[in-house]
C-alpha positions as CSV (number, residue, x, y, z in Angstrom):
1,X,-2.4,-23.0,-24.0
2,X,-3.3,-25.6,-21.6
3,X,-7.1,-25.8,-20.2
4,X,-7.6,-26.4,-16.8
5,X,-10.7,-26.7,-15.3
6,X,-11.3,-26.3,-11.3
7,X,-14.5,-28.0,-11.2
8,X,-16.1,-27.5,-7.8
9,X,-13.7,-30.1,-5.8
10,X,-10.7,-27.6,-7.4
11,X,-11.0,-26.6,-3.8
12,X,-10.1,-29.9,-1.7
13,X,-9.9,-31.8,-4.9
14,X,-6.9,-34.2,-6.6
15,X,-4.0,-30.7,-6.4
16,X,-4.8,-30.5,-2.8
17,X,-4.0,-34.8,-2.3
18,X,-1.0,-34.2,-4.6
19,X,0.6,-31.3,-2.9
20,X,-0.6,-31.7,0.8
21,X,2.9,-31.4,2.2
22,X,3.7,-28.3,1.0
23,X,0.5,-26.5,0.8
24,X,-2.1,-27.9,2.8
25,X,-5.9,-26.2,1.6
26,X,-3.8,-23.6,0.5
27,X,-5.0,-25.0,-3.1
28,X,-8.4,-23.3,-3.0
29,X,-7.1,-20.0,-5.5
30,X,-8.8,-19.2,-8.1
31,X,-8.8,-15.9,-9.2
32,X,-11.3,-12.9,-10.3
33,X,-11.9,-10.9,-13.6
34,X,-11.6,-7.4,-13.4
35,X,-14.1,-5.2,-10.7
36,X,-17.1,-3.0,-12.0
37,X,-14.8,0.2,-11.1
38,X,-15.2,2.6,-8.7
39,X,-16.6,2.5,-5.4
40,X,-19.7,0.5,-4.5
41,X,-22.1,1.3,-1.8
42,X,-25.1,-0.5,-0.3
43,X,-26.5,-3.1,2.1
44,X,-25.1,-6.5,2.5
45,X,-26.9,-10.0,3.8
46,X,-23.8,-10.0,5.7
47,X,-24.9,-7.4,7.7
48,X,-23.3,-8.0,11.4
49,X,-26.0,-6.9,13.6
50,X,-27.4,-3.8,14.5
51,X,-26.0,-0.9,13.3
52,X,-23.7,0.9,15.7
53,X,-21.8,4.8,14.9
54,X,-19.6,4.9,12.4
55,X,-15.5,4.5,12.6
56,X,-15.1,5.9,9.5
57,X,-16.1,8.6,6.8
58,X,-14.9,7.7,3.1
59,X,-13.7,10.9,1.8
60,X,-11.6,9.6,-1.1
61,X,-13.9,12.3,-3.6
62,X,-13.9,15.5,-1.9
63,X,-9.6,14.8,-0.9
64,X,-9.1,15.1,-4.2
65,X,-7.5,11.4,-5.1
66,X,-8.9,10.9,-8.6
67,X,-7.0,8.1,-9.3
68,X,-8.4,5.0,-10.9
69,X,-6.5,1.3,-11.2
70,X,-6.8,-0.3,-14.2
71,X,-5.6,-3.8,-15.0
72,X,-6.0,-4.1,-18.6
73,X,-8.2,-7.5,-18.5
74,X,-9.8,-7.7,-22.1
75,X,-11.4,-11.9,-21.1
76,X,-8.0,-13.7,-21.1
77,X,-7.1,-13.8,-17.6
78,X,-3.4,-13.2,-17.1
79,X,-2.6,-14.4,-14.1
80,X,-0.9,-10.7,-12.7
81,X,-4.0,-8.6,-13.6
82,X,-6.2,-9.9,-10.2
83,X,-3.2,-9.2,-7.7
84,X,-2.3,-5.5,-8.1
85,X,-3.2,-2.7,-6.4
86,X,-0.7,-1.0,-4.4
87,X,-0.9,2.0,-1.9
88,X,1.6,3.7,0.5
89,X,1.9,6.5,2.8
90,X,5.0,8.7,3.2
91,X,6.0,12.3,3.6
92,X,7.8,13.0,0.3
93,X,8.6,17.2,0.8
94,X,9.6,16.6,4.7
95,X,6.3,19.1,5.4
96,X,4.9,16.9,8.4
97,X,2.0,15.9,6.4
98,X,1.9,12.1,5.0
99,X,1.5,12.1,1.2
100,X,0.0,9.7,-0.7
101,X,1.4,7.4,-3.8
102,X,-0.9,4.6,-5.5
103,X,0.5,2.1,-7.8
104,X,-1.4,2.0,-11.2
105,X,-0.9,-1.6,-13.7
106,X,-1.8,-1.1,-16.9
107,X,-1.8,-3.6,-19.5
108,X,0.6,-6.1,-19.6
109,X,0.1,-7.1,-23.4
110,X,1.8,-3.8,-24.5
111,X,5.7,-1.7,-23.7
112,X,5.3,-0.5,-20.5
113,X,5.7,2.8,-21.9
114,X,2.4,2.9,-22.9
115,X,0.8,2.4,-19.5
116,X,-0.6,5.4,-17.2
117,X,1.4,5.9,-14.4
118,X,1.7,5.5,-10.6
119,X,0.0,9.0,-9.0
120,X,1.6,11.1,-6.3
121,X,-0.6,13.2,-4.6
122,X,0.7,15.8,-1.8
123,X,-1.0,16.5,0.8
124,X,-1.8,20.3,1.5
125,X,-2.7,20.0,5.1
126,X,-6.2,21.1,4.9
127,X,-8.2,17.7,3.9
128,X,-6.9,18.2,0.4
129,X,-4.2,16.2,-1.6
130,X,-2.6,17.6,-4.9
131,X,-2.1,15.2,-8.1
132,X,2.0,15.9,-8.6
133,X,3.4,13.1,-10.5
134,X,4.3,14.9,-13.7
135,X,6.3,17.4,-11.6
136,X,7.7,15.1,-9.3
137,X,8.8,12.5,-12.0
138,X,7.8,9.6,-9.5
139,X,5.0,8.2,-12.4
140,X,6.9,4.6,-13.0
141,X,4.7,3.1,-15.6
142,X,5.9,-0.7,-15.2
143,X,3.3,-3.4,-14.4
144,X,2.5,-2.0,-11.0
145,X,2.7,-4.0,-7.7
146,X,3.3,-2.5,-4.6
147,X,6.1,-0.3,-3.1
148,X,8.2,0.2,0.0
149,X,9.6,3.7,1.3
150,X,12.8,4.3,3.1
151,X,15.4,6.6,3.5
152,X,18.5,4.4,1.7
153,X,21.0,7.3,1.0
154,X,20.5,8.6,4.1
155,X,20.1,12.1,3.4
156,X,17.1,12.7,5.2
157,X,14.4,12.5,2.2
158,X,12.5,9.1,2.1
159,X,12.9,7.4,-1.0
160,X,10.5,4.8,-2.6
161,X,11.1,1.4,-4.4
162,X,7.8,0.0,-6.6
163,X,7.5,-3.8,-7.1
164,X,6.4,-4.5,-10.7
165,X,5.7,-7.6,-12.9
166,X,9.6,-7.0,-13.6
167,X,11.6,-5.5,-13.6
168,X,11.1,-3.0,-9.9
169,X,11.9,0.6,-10.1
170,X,13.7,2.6,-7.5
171,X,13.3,6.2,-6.9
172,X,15.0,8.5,-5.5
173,X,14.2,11.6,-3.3
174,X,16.1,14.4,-4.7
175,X,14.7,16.4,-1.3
176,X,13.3,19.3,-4.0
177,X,9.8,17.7,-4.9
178,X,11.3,15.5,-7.6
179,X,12.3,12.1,-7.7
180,X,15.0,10.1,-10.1
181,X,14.7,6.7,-11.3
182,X,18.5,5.0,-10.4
183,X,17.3,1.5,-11.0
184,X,20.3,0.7,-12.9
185,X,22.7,2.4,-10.7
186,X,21.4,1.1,-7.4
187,X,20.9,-2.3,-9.3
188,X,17.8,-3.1,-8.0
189,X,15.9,-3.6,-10.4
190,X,14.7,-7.6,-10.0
191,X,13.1,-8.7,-13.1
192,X,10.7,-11.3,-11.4
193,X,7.3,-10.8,-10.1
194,X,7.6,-8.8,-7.7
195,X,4.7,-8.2,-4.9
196,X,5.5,-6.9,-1.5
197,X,8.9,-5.0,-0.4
198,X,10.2,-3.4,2.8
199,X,14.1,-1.5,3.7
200,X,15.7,-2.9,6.8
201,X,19.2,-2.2,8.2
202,X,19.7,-6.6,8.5
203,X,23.3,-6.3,8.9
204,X,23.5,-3.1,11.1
205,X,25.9,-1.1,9.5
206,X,23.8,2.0,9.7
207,X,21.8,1.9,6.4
208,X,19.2,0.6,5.0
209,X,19.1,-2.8,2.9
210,X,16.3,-3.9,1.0
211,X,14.1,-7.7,0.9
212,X,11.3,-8.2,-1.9
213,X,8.7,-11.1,-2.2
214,X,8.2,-12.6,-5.4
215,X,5.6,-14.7,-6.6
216,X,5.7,-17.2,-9.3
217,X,7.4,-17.4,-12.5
218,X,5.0,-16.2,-14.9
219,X,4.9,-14.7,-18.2
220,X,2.1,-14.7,-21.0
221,X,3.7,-17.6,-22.5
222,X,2.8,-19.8,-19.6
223,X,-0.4,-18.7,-19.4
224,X,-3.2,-21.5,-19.2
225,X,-6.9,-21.6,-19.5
226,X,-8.6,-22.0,-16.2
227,X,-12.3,-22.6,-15.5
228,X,-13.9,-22.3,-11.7
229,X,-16.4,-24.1,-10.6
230,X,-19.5,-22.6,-12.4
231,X,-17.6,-23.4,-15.5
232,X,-17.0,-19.8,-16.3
233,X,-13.7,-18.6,-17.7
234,X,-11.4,-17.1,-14.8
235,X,-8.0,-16.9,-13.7
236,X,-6.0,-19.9,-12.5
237,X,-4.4,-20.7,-9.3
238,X,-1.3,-19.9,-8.8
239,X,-0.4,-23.8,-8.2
240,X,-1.3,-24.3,-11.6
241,X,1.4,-23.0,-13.0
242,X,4.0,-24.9,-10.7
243,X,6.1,-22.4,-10.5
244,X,7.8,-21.3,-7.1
245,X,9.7,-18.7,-7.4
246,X,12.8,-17.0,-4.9
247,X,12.6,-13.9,-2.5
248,X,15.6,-11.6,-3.4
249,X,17.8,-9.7,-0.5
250,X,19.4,-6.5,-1.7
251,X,22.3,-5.4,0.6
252,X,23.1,-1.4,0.9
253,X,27.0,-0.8,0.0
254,X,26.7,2.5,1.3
255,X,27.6,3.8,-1.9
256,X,24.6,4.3,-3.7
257,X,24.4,0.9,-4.7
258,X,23.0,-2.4,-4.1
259,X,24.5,-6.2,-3.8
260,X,21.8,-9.1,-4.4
261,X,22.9,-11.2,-1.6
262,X,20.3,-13.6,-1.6
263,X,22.5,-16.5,-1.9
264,X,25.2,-16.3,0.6
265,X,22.5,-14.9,3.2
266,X,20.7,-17.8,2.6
267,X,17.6,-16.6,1.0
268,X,17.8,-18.2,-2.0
269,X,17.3,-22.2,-0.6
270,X,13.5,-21.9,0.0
271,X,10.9,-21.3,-3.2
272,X,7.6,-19.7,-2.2
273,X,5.0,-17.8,-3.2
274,X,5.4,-14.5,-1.7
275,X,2.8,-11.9,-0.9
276,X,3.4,-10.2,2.0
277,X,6.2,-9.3,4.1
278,X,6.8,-7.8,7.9
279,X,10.0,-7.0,9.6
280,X,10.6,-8.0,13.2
281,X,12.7,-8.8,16.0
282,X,10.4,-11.7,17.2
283,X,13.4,-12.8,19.5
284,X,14.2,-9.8,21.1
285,X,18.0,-10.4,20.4
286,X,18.6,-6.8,19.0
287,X,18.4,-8.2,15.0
288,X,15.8,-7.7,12.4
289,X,14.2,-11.1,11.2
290,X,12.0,-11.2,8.0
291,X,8.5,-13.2,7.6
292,X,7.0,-14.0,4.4
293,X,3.4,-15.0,4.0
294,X,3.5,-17.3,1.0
295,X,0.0,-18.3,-0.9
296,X,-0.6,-22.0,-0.5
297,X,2.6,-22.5,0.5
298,X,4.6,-22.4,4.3
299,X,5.0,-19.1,5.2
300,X,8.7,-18.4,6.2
301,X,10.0,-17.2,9.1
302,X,13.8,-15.8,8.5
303,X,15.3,-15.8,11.7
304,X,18.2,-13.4,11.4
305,X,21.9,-15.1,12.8
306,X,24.3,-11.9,12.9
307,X,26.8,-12.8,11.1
308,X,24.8,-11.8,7.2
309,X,23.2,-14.9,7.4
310,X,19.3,-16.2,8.1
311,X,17.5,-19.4,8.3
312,X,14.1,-20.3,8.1
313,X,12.9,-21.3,11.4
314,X,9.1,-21.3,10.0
315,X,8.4,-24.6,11.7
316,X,10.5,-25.0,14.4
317,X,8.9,-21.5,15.8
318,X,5.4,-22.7,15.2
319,X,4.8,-19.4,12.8
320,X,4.6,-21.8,9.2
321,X,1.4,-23.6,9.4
322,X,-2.2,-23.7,11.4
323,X,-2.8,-25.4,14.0
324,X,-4.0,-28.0,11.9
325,X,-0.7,-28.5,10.2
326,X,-2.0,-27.4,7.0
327,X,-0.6,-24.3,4.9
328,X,-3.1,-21.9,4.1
329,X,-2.8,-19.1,1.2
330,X,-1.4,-16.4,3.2
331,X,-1.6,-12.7,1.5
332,X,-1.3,-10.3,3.9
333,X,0.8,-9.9,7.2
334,X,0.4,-7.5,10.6
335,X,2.8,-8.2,13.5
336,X,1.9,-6.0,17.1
337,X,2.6,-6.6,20.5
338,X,-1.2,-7.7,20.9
339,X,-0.8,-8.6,24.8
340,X,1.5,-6.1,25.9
341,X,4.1,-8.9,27.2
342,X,6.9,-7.6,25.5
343,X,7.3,-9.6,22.2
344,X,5.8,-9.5,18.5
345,X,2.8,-11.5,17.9
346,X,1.6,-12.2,14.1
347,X,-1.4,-12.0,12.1
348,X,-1.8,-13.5,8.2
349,X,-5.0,-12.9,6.5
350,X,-5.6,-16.5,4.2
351,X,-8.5,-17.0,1.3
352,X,-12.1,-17.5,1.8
353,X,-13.1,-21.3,4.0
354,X,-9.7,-20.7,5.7
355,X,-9.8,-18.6,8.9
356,X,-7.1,-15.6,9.9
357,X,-3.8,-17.5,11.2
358,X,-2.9,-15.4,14.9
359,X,0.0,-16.5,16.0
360,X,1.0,-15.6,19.5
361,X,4.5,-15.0,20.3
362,X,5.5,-16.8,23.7
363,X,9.4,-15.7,23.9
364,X,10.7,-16.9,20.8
365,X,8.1,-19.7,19.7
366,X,4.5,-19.4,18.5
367,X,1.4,-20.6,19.4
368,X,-1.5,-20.3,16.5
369,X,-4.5,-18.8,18.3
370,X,-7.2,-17.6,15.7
371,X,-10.1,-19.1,17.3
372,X,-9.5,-19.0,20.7
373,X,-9.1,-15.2,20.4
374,X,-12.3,-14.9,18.2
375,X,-10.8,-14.4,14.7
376,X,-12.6,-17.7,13.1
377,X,-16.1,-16.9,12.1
378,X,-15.9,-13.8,10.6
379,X,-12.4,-14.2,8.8
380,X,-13.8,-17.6,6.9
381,X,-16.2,-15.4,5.2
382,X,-13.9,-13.0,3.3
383,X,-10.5,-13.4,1.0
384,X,-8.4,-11.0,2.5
385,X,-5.5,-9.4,1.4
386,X,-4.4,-6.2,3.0
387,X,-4.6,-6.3,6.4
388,X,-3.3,-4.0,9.9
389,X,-3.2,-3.7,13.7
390,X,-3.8,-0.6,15.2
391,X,-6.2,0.8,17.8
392,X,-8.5,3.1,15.7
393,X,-10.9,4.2,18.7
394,X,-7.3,4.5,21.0
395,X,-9.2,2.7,24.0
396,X,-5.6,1.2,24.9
397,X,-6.4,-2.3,22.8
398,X,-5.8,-3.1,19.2
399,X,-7.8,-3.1,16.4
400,X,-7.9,-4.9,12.7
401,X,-8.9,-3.5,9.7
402,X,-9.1,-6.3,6.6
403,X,-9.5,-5.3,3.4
404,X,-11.1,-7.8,1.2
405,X,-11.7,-9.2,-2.7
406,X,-12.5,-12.6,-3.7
407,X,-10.2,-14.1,-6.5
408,X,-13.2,-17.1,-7.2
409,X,-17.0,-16.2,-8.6
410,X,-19.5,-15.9,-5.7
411,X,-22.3,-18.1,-6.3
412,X,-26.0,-18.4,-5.7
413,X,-28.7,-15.4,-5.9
414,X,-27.3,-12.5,-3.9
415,X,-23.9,-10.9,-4.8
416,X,-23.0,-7.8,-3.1
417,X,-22.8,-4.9,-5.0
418,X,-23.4,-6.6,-8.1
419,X,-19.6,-7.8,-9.2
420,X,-19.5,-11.3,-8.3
421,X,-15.5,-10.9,-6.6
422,X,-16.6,-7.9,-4.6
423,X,-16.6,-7.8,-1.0
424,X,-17.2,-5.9,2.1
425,X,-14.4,-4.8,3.9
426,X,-14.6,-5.7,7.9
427,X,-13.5,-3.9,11.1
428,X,-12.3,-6.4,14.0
429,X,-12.1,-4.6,17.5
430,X,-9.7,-5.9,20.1
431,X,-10.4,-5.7,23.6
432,X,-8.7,-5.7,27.2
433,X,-9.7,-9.2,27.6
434,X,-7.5,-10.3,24.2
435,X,-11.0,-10.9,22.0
436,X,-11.7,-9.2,19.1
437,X,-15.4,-8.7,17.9
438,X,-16.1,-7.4,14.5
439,X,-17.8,-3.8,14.5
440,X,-20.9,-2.9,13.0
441,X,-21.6,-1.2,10.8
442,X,-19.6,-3.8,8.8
443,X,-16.1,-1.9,8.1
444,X,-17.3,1.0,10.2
445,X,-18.7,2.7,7.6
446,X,-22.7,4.1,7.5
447,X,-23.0,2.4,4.1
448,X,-20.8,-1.0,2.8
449,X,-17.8,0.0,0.8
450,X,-18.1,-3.2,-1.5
451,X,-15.4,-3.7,-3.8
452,X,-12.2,-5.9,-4.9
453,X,-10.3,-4.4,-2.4
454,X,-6.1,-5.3,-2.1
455,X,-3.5,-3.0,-0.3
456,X,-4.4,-1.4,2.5
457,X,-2.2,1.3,4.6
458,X,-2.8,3.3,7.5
459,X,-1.7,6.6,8.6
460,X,-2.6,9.5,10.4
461,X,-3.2,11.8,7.9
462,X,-4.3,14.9,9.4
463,X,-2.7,14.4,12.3
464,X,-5.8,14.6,14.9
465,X,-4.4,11.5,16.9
466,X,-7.0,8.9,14.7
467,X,-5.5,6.6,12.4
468,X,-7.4,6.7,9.1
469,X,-6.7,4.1,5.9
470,X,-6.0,4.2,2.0
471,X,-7.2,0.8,0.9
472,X,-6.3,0.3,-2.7
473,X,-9.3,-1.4,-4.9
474,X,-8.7,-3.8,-8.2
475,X,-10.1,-1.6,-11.4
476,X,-11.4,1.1,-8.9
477,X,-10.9,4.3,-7.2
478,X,-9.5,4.1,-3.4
479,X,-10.4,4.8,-0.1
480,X,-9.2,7.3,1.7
481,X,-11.6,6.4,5.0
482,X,-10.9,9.2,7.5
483,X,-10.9,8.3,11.0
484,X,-14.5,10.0,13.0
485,X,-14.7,7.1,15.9
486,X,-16.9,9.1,18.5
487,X,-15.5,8.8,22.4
488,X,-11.8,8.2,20.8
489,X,-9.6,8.2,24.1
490,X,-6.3,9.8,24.7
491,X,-3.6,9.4,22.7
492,X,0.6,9.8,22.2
493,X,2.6,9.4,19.2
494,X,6.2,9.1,18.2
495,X,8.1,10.1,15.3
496,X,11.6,8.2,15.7
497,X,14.0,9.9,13.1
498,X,17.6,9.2,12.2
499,X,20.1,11.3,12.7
500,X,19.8,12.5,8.9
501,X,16.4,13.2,9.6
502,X,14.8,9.6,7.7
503,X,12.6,7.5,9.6
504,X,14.6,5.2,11.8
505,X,12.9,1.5,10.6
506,X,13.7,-1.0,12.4
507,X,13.9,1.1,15.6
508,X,11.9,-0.6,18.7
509,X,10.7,2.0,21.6
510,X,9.5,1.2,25.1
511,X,7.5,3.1,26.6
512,X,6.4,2.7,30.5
513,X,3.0,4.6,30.9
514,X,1.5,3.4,33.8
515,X,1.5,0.0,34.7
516,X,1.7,-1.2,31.2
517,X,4.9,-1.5,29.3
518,X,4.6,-1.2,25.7
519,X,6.8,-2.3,22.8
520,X,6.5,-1.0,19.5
521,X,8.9,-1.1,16.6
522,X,9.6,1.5,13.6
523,X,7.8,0.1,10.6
524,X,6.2,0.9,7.2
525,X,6.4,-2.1,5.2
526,X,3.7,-4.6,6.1
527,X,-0.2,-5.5,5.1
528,X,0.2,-6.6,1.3
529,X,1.6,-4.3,-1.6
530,X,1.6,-1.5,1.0
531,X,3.5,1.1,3.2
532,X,2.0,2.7,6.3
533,X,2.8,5.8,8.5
534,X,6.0,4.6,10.1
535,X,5.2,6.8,13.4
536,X,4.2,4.9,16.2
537,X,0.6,5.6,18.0
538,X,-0.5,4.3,21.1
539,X,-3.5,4.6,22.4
540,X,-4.0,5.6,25.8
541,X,-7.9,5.2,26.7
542,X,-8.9,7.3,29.7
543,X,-5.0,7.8,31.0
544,X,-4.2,11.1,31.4
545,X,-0.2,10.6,31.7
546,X,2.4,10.2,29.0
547,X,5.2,8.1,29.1
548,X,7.9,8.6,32.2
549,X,10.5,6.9,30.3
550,X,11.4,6.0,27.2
551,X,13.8,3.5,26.0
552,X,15.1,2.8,22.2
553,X,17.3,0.8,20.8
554,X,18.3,1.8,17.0
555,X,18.7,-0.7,14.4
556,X,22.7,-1.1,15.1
557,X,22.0,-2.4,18.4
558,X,23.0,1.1,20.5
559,X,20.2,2.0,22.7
560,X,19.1,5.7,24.0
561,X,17.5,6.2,27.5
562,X,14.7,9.0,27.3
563,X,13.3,10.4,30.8
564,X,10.4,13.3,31.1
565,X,6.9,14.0,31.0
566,X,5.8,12.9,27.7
567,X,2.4,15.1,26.7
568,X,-0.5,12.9,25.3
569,X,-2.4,14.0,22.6
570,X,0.7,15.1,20.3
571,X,3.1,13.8,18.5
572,X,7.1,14.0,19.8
573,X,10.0,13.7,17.5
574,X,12.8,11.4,18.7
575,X,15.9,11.9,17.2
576,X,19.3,9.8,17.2
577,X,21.4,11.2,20.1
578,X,18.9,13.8,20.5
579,X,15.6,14.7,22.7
580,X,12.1,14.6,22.3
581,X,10.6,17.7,20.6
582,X,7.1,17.9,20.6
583,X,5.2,18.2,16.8
């Protein structure tokens, strides 16, 4: 086993010289033991200010989600055991309540048999979520990841894919409460390491198709000894291992099964190191593009051409590097029409020393905006991995929510919480003038939540019009921070469905309330090792009107005009070829 040591210029040192051009500072990764456990409260130096109301009460306890992530560190720091720590949203029994599935590891030195298993828990509509994953049969018990959810047989029950250190597992809705594991038969089951994954209908033919990051090539025989820069044991970077790996794109045959199709779409000429993944149409010519946030690496920007093909316009988009020209190591992605002007802009949350990369979309090229739109300063002090848009106090302007664990020892006297790769998480609010500001209490919560946090998803859970989050934390229990924002403003929220009755991804609604036109795409997959509420929520602020018309235009390209008075403070189903219908 090879011994590395980072030393304290690990960070800008001799690998950052040697391996400029590809990954800039991107080089500064080294990674964390395992957490304390559990949830950590108390009083950072990092306080921001004075302490406002809080956004959020942390319920995870009195919900009922006992789960607990374990990654099977015993002090030989495999690389996988710092990354995991899934968590995803989606209604599972078709009930109109969102349901909750966290992805467990394990311990990668024994069959994966042996490991305890991913945890469903349904949500019974009154605050309280059931552990059923031994009657559902959805516990995969591979080296967990993340997961994706999609409805790929179209039948109308969303099904769920889980990323593993290899080989991923597909499952699919039976529509009766119980899931089947047709990895073999659907063929998806990529052996890699697998991190984030999201269904898209890239060809649309009507179904959905299926993209998954990998990481690196890694297995415990590659393994190397790695010290940081306090000279303690820890995990390496992933640089160390020089090991790129390939994304892989599953096509649907509309048959039940899969086709890897990575090579003859083009996926396969670019190595990365993938972590997160978003879907988006940052064009606006009617087809889904794909953008990966690689870690120390260029992101990649897969500009769908029509005819099956993509190619990575990363660069010539302006959506690859900072505006420094350096890659940083991206983890977790958002994308959000942030200034209303009709196009996707993007958001990639980077390592500690490295600020938030905000790139603004100006019709089909990008502009990298982090500092002139106030994301610098408090994004340099965190790594942060997952990571999500949405307007939490529904004022009419976006919000961020970061969820954060360092992958490097904290040094000096103070370490929050007492685990040296802990962290709190941070709440950013966005405003009509296009700033963002972080909140305080820090992560709008009355005390710190400091952990190793990773995925983080958001959904409206009890569906009160307030978008809460599930962040998933390294060797801890979640949380499940329900949304209490006091003078939340008016609201309106769509459910775009498929004709089968599966949640149309890929989907993008306009909506014209007011004077503002708003554009808003179907999506779950996004963040990092995570999958969200796929409804869309707008915030309205003091507006008292709903929509006047509505326009969508389905993943195939056919579009459906929608007229009416749109009520706020509901949610309205939108159907294929059918009308609105109020929830």
């Amino acid at each position: 086993m090879r011994v590395i040591r980072h030393g304290s210029s690990w960070r800008c040192g001799m690998v950052m010289l040697m391996l400029a051009m590809i990954v800039g500072s991107g080089c500064d990764k080294s990674v964390a033991p395992q957490s304390s456990g559990g949830t950590q409260s108390g009083t950072s130096e990092l306080s921001a200010g004075d302490q406002g109301d809080p956004w959020f009460e942390p319920i995870s306890e009195k919900a009922g989600l006992s789960f607990n992530h374990v990654n099977g560190n015993d002090g030989e720091y495999l690389m996988p055991e710092i990354m995991g720590g899934g968590a995803g949203w989606f209604d599972f029994d078709n009930d109109g309540d969102l349901d909750v599935y966290l992805v467990q590891s394990g311990d990668l030195r024994q069959d994966r048999s042996l490991n305890p298993p991913n945890q469903l828990y349904r949500n019974e509509g009154d605050g309280v979520f059931i552990d059923v994953t031994d009657s559902s049969g959805a516990g995969d018990q591979g080296y967990g990841m993340g997961l994706a959810m999609g409805d790929y047989d179209s039948d109308g029950d969303v099904d769920l894919y889980v990323t593993n250190v290899g080989p991923n597992t597909m499952l699919r809705n039976n529509g009766d409460g119980t899931f089947t594991d047709v990895t073999l038969t659907t063929g998806t089951g990529n052996a890699d390491w697998g991190a984030s994954a999201v269904f898209l209908d890239y060809d649309a033919d009507g179904d959905l198709d299926l993209f998954c990051t990998n990481y690196i090539y890694w297995s415990p025989e590659v393994e190397r000894t790695c010290f940081n820069s306090i000279d303690d044991p820890d995990y390496c970077s992933p640089l160390i291992y020089e090991a790129p790996t390939r994304d892989v794109l599953y096509r649907n045959e509309g048959d039940g099964s899969f086709a890897v199709v990575s090579k003859e779409a083009g996926i396969q000429v670019e190595m990365g190191t993938g972590l997160g993944v978003v879907t988006l149409d940052f064009n606006d010519d009617g087809l889904i593009d794909i953008y990966v946030a690689n870690d120390g690496m260029r992101n990649v920007l897969w500009v769908n051409q029509g005819d099956g093909t993509f190619l990575n316009e990363g660069l010539l988009a302006g959506c690859a590097i900072d505006q420094d020209g350096r890659a940083k190591a991206g983890m977790g992605v958002s994308v959000a029409d942030v200034d209303e002007d009709g196009d996707p802009d993007l958001l990639v949350v980077n390592l500690d020393n490295e600020s938030d990369s905000f790139y603004r979309n100006q019709g089909g090229h990008f502009i990298e905006e982090a500092a002139l739109v106030g994301l610098t300063t408090v994004s340099r002090m965190f790594t942060r991995f997952g990571v999500g848009f949405a307007d939490f106090d529904n004022d009419g302007s976006l919000d961020i929510y970061q969820a954060n664990g360092k992958v490097m020892k904290q040094e000096g006297p103070y370490i929050p919480g007492g685990n040296p790769y802990a962290e709190p998480n941070v709440l950013v609010r966005g405003s009509a003038s296009g700033r963002f500001e972080e909140v305080s209490p820090r992560g709008g919560v009355t005390d710190e939540l400091i952990d190793v946090s990773r995925a983080a998803a958001f959904a409206d859970f009890d569906n009160d019009g307030g978008i809460d989050i599930l962040v998933a934390n390294l060797n801890g229990s979640p949380y499940l921070l329900r949304n209490i924002a006091i003078d939340r403003g008016g609201w309106i929220g769509f459910d775009v469905r498929e004709l089968a009755g599966g949640p149309a991804l890929g989907a993008k609604v306009i909506c014209q309330i007011g004077d503002r036109t708003i554009v808003r795409e179907v999506r779950s997959g996004s963040s990092y090792l995570a999958a969200s509420d796929p409804r869309i929520h707008i915030g309205l602020g003091n507006a008292s009107d709903g929509p006047t018309s509505i326009t969508i235009r389905w993943s195939d390209g056919t579009t459906q005009q929608l007229e009416g008075d749109y009520i706020p403070n509901r949610y309205h189903t939108l159907r294929r070829g059918v009308g609105d219908s109020a929830n």
